[in-house]
matplotlib code that plots the C-alpha trace (Angstrom):
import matplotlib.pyplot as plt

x = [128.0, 127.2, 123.9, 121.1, 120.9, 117.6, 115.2, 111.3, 111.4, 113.5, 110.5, 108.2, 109.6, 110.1, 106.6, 104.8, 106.8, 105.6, 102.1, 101.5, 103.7, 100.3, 97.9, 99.5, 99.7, 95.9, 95.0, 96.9, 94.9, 91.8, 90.5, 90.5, 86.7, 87.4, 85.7, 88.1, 88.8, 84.8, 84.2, 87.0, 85.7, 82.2, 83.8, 85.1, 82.4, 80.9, 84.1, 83.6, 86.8, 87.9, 84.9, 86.2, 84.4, 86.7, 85.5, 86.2, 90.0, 90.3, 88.4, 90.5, 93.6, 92.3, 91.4, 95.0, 96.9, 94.6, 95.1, 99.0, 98.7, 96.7, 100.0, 102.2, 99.9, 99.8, 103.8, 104.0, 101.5, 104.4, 107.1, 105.4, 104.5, 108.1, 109.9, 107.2, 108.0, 111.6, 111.7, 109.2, 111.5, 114.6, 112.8, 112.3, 116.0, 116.8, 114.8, 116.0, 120.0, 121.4, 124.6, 127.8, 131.3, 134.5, 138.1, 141.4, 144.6, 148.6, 152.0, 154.4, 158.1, 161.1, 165.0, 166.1, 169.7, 170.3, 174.1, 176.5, 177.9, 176.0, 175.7, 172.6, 169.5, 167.8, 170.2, 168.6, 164.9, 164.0, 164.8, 167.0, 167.1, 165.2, 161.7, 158.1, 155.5, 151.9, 150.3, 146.6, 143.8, 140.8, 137.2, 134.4, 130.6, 128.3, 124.1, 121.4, 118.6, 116.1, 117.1, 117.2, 119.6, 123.3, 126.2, 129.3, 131.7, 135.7, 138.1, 142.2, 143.0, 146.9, 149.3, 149.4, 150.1, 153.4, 156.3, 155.3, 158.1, 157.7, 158.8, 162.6, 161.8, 162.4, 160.1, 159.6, 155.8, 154.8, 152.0, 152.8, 150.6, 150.0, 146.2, 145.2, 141.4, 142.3, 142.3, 145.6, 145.5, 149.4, 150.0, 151.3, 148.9, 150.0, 146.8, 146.2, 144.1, 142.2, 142.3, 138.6, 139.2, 135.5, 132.1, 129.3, 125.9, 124.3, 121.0, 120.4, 117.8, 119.2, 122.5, 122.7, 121.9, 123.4, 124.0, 127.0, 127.3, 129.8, 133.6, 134.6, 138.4, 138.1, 137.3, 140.6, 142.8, 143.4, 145.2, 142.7, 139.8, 141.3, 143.0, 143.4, 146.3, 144.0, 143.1, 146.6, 149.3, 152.0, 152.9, 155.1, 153.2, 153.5, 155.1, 152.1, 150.2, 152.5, 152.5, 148.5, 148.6, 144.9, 143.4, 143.3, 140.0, 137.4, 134.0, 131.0, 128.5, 129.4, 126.8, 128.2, 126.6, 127.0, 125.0, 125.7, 125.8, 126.5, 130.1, 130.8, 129.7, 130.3, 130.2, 131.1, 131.7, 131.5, 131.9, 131.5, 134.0, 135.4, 138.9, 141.8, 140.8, 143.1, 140.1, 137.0, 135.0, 135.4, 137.3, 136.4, 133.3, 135.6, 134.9, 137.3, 135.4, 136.0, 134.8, 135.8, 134.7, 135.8, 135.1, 135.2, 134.4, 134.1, 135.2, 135.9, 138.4, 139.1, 138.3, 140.1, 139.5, 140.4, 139.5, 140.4, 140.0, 140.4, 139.8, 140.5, 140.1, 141.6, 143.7, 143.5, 145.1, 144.9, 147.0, 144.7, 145.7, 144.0, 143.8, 142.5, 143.2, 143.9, 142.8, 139.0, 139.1, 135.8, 134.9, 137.9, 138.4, 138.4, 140.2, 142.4, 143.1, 145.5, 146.3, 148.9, 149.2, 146.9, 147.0, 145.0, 145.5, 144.4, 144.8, 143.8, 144.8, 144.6, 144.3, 144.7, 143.7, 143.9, 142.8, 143.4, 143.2, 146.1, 147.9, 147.2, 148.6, 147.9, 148.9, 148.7, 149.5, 148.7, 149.5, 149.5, 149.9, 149.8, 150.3, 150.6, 149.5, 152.5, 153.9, 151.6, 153.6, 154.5, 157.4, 159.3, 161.9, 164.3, 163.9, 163.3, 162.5, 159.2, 157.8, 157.8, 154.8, 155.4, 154.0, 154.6, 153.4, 154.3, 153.7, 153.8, 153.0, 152.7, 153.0, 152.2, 151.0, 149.6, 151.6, 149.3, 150.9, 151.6, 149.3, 152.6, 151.8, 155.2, 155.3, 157.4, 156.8, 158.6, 157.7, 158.8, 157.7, 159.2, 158.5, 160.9, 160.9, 164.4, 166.7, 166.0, 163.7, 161.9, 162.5, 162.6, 161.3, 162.3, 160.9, 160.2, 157.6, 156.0, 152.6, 151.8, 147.9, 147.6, 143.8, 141.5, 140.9, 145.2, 148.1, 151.6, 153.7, 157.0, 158.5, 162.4, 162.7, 165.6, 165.0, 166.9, 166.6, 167.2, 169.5, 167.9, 171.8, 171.8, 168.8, 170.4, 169.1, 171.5, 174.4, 175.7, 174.0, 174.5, 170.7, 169.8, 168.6, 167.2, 164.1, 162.8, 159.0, 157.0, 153.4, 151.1, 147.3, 143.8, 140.6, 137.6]
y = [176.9, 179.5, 178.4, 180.5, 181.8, 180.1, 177.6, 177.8, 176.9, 180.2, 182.3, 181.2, 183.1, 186.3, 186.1, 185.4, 188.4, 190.5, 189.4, 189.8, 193.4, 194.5, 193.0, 195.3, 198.2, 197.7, 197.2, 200.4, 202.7, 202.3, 204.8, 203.5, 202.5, 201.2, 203.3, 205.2, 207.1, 207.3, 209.1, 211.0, 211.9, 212.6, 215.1, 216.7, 217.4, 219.3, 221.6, 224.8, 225.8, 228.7, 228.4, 225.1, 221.9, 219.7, 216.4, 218.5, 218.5, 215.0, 213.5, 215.9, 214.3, 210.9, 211.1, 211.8, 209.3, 206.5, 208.2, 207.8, 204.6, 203.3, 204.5, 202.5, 199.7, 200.2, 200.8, 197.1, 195.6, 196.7, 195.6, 192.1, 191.9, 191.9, 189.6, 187.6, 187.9, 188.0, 184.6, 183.0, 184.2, 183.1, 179.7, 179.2, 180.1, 177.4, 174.9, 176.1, 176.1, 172.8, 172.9, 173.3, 174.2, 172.9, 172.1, 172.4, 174.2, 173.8, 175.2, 173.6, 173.6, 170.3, 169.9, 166.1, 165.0, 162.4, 161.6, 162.7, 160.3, 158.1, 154.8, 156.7, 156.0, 158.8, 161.6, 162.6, 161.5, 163.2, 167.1, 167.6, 171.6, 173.5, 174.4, 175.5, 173.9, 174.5, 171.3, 170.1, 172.5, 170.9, 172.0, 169.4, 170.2, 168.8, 168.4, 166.6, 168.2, 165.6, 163.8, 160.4, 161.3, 162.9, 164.2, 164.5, 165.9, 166.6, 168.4, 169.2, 172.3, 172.0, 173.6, 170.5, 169.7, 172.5, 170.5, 167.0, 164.7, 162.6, 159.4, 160.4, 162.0, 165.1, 168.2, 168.0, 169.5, 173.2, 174.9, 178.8, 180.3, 184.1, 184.6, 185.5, 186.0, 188.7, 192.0, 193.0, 189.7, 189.1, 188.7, 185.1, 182.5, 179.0, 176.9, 174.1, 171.5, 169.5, 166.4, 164.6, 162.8, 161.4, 161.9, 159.5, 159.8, 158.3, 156.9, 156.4, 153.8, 153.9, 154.3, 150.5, 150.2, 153.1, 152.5, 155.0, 155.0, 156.7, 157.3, 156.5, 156.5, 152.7, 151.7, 150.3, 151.3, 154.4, 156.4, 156.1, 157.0, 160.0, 160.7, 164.6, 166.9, 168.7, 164.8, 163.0, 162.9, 162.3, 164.0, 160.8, 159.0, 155.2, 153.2, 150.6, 153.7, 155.3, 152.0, 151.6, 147.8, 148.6, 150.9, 154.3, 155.2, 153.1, 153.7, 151.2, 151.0, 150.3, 149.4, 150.4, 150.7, 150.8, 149.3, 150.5, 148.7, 149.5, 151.4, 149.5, 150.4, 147.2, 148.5, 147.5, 148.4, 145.9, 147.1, 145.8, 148.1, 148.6, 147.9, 148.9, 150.1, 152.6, 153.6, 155.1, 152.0, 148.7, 146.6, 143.1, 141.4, 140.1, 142.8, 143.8, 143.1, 144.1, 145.1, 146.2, 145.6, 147.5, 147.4, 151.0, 151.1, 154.6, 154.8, 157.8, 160.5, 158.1, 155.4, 152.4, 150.8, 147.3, 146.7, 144.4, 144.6, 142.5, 143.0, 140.5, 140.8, 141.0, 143.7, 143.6, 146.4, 146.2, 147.3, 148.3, 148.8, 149.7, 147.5, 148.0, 147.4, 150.9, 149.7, 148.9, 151.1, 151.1, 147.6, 146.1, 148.5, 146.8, 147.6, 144.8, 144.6, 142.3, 141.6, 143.7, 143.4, 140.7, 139.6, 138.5, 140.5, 140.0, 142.0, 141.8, 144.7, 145.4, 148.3, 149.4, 152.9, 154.3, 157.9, 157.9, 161.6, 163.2, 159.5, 158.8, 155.6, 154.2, 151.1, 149.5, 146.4, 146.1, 143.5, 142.4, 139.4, 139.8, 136.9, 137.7, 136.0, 134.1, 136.8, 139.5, 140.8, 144.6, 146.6, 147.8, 151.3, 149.4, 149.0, 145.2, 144.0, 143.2, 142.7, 138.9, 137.3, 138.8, 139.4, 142.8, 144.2, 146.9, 147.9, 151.6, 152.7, 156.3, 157.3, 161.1, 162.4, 166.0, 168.4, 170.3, 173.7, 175.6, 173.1, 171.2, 167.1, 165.1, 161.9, 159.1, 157.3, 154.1, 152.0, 148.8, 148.3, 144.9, 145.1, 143.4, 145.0, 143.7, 147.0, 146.5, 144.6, 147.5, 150.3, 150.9, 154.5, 156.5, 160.0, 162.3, 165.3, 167.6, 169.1, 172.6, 173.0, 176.8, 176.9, 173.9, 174.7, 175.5, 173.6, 173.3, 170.3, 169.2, 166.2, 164.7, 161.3, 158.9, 156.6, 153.1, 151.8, 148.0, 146.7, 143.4, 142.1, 142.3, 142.7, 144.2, 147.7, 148.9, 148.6, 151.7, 152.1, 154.9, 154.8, 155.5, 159.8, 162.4, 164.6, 167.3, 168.2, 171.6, 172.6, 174.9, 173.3, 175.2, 173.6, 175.8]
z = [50.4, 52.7, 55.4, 55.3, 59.4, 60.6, 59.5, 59.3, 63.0, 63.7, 62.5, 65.4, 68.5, 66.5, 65.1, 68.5, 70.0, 67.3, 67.3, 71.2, 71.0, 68.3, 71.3, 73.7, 71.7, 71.1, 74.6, 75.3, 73.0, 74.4, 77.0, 80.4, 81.5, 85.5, 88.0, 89.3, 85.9, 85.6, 89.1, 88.3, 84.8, 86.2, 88.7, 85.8, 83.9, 86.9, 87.4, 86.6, 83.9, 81.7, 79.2, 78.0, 79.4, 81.2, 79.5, 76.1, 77.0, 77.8, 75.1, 72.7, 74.9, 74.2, 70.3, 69.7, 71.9, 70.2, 67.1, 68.0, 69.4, 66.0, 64.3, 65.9, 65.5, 61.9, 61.7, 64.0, 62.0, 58.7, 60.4, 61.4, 57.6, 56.4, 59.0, 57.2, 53.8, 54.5, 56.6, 53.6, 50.9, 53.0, 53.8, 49.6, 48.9, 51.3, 49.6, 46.1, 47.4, 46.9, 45.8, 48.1, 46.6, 48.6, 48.2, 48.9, 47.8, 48.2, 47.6, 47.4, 47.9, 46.9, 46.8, 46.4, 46.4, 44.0, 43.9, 40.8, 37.8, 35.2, 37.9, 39.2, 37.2, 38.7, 38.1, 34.6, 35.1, 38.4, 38.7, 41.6, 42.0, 44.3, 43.2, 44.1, 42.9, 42.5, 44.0, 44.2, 43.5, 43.9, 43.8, 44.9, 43.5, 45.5, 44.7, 46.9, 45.0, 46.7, 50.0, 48.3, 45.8, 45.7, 42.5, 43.1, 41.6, 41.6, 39.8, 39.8, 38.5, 36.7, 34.7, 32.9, 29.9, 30.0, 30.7, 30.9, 30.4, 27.1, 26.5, 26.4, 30.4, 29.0, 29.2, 25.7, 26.1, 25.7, 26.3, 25.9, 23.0, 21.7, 22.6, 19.7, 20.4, 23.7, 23.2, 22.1, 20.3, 20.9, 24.3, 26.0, 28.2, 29.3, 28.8, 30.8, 32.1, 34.6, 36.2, 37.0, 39.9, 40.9, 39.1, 40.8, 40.9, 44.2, 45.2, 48.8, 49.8, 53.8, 55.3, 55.2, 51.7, 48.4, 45.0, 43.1, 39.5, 37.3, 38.1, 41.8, 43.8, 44.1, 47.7, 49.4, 52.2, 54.1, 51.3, 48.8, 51.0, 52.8, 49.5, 50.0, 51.2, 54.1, 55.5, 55.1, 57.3, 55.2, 51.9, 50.9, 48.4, 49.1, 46.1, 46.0, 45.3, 43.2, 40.8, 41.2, 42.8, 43.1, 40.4, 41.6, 40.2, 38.5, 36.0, 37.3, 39.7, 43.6, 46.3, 50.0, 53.0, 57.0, 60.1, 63.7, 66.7, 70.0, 69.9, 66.4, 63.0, 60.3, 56.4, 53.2, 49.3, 46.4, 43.0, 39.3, 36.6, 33.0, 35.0, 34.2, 30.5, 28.3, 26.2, 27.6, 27.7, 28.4, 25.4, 26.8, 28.0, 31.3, 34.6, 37.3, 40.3, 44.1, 47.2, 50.9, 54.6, 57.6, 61.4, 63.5, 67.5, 68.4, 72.3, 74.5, 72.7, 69.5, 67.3, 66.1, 62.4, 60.9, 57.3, 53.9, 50.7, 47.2, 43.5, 40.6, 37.2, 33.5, 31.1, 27.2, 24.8, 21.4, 18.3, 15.2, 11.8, 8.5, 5.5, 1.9, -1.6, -3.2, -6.3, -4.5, -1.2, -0.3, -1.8, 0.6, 3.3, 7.3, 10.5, 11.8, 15.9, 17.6, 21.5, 22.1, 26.1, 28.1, 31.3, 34.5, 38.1, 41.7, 44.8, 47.9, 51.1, 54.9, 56.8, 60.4, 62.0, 65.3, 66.8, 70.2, 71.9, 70.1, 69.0, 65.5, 63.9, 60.5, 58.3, 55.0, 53.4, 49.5, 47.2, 43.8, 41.5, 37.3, 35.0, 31.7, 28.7, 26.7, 23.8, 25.3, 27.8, 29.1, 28.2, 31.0, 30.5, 29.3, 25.3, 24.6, 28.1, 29.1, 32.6, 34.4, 35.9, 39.6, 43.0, 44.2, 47.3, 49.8, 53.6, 55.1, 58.7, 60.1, 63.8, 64.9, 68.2, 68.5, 70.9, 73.1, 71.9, 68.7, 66.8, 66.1, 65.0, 64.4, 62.9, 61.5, 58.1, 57.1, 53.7, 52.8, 48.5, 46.9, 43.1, 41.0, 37.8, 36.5, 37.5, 41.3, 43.5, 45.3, 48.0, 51.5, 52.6, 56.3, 56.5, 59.6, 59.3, 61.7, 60.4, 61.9, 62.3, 62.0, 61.9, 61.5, 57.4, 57.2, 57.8, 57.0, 55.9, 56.4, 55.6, 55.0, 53.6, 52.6, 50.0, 49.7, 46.3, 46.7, 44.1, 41.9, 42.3, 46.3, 48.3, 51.8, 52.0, 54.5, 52.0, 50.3, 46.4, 44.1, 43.2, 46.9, 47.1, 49.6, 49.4, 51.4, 51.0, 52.3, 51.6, 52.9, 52.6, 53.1, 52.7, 52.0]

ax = plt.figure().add_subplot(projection="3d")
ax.plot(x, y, z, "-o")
ax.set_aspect("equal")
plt.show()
């Protein structure tokens, strides 16, 4: 949203300068009455002329400069009406304005290597050619129409759903249609469509005490929170994020807040949600229920942030089917459900930050523990396997440091994710980037990482496995 250049303060100056140039101009108008100009004026009348009295001529001479000066008065006296009107008006269009539009867009470029032959389970599920990509395109819509209350709202623009893997990981989805409604009524368009990331509604009592409703990125971590290109540092997408250990994104009501004291500011989030629900509302009377609590001091040039977080709660998906006697349809007809997956699900996180001049460090820890309910478990890939009661949990640290030319940042990423999932028992991640800050609203991203896929048969990542792969990553980022 574009800031209307003053405020109703701005109008005061201008308007006093105005005002006291009228004064002037009407103090100058009026024929000059000290003595001097009266002896001087009396002499005059006295001096003989050419047939035309002398006092004549200068009253003549003074009729028209006030009739002059009374012009310019008048033309002020417009001018001063205007700036006026124009600073009201402008003063009402800021009151009436109250909705910013922001966001971000990327490009994107990818080449992974994944090795050759059938002992690679990546080698016909992940694309390994050379591509651009059209990454996130968000666009935030932001409202405060009173200062107690706030909407906002978030949107990914995608090509989606053209080329979407199906079930078989094959881009079996397209989305190219003749538009038959456009003017030549044959040509081609890809239609697409969005991603909702947030929609919350908030209510702002103080800055110690809000209440959002509606659908929120669920408070935990770093990752989460910053959760866009322009704030991240890496573009490596942790696996505990990846494989939502948390829930990305939740539909409830959260009450947050912050206090500060001193150098330190203490806040917190707790949250009461639908969970982890396929349908779009909740269907079970059992709530996933969470919350968050972080310390920041603020010092000289930086800050450094320590927080934790935790959720627990319960999964149910059901199988329907119809039932009726064809002979009596209506007379018999009902809609059977059973349990099809159930289980139970804690989590619990910790989070470190640090900004120190042009050091930045940050760290995760997130975890994960599902138990399933006998006979109602998951299906993994693999066609009659289904998912163990497990632990998972993974760990990632970042470590870049601002160069004081060029806008250049490099940084090191490793990850550490342990998920046993019956074909191996996790992955460890090491990547190197260098971000290139070109303006402070555009940056480019580059990143090269080598990922060890830890085999469930032998659990030393430094040994050689056919599963392991390489990936480079580019992407050019402005906010707006």
């Amino acid at each position: 949203m574009t800031r209307l250049p003053f405020r109703v303060g701005d109008r005061l100056p201008m308007t006093a300068a105005l005002f006291t140039l009228v004064l002037a101009t009407r103090a100058s108008a009026e024929p000059p009455r000290d003595a001097a100009t009266t002896t001087k004026v009396a002499q005059t009348e006295t001096t003989p002329g050419n047939g035309v009295p002398a006092d004549a001529k200068s009253n003549d001479d003074l009729r028209k400069q006030a009739v002059e000066h009374e012009k310019r008065m008048a033309d002020l006296e417009t001018r001063l009406q205007a700036a006026e009107e124009s600073a009201a008006q402008a003063e009402v269009r800021q009151e009436e304005s109250k909705i910013r539009l922001y966001g971000f867009s990327e490009m994107g470029f990818r080449k992974a290597w994944i090795k050759d032959g059938e002992s690679s389970y990546f080698k016909n599920i992940t694309e390994d050619s050379a591509t651009f990509l059209l990454g996130s395109t968000n666009l935030y819509l932001e409202a405060q129409p009173h200062p107690k209350f706030r909407s906002l709202n978030e949107v990914r623009f995608t090509l989606y759903p053209n080329g979407v893997p199906g079930p078989d990981f094959k881009p079996t989805t397209a989305a190219t249609i003749y538009d038959v409604t456009s003017g030549t009524g044959r040509n081609k368009v890809q239609w697409s469509g969005i991603v909702l990331e947030r929609a919350i509604i908030e209510w702002k009592q103080s800055d110690a005490f809000k209440v959002q409703v509606g659908y929120f990125l669920t408070p935990y971590g770093i990752w989460n929170v910053d959760h866009g290109s322009p704030t991240l540092i890496s573009s490596a997408l942790p696996g505990f994020y990846a494989q939502e250990y948390f829930p990305t994104r939740l539909t409830g009501v959260q009450v947050l807040g912050s206090v500060t004291t001193g150098d330190w500011e203490l806040g917190y989030r707790a949250y009461l949600t639908n969970g982890r629900a396929r349908v779009l509302f909740d269907n079970q009377n059992n709530k996933l229920i969470g919350g968050r609590l972080y310390a920041t001091l603020r010092f000289n040039r930086g800050s450094f942030t320590l927080g934790s977080s935790g959720f627990a709660g319960t999964y149910l998906e059901k199988n329907f089917a119809l039932e009726y006697n064809p002979l009596l349809p209506y007379q018999t007809f009902r809609v059977d459900s059973d349990a099809l997956v159930e289980f139970a699900e804690w989590g619990a996180a910790g989070d470190v930050a640090l900004d120190a001049g042009p050091f930045r460090l940050r760290a995760e820890f997130v975890s994960n523990r599902t138990d399933y309910t006998n006979g109602l478990r998951a299906q993994t890939m693999v066609p009659n396997t289904f998912y163990p009661d497990r632990l998972r949990f993974g760990a990632y640290t970042i470590a870049a440091y601002r160069l004081p030319w060029l806008g250049l940042e490099p940084y090191v990423y490793v990850e550490r994710d342990h998920r046993p999932d019956g074909t191996s028992t996790g992955t460890t991640l090491l990547s190197g980037g260098l971000n290139i800050n070109l303006t402070p609203s555009a940056r480019l991203k580059f990143q090269y990482y080598h990922v060890f896929v830890i085999d469930a048969t032998n659990d030393a990542y430094w040994r050689k496995n056919l599963n392991d792969f390489d990936l480079i990553d580019a992407r050019f980022v402005v906010a707006y």
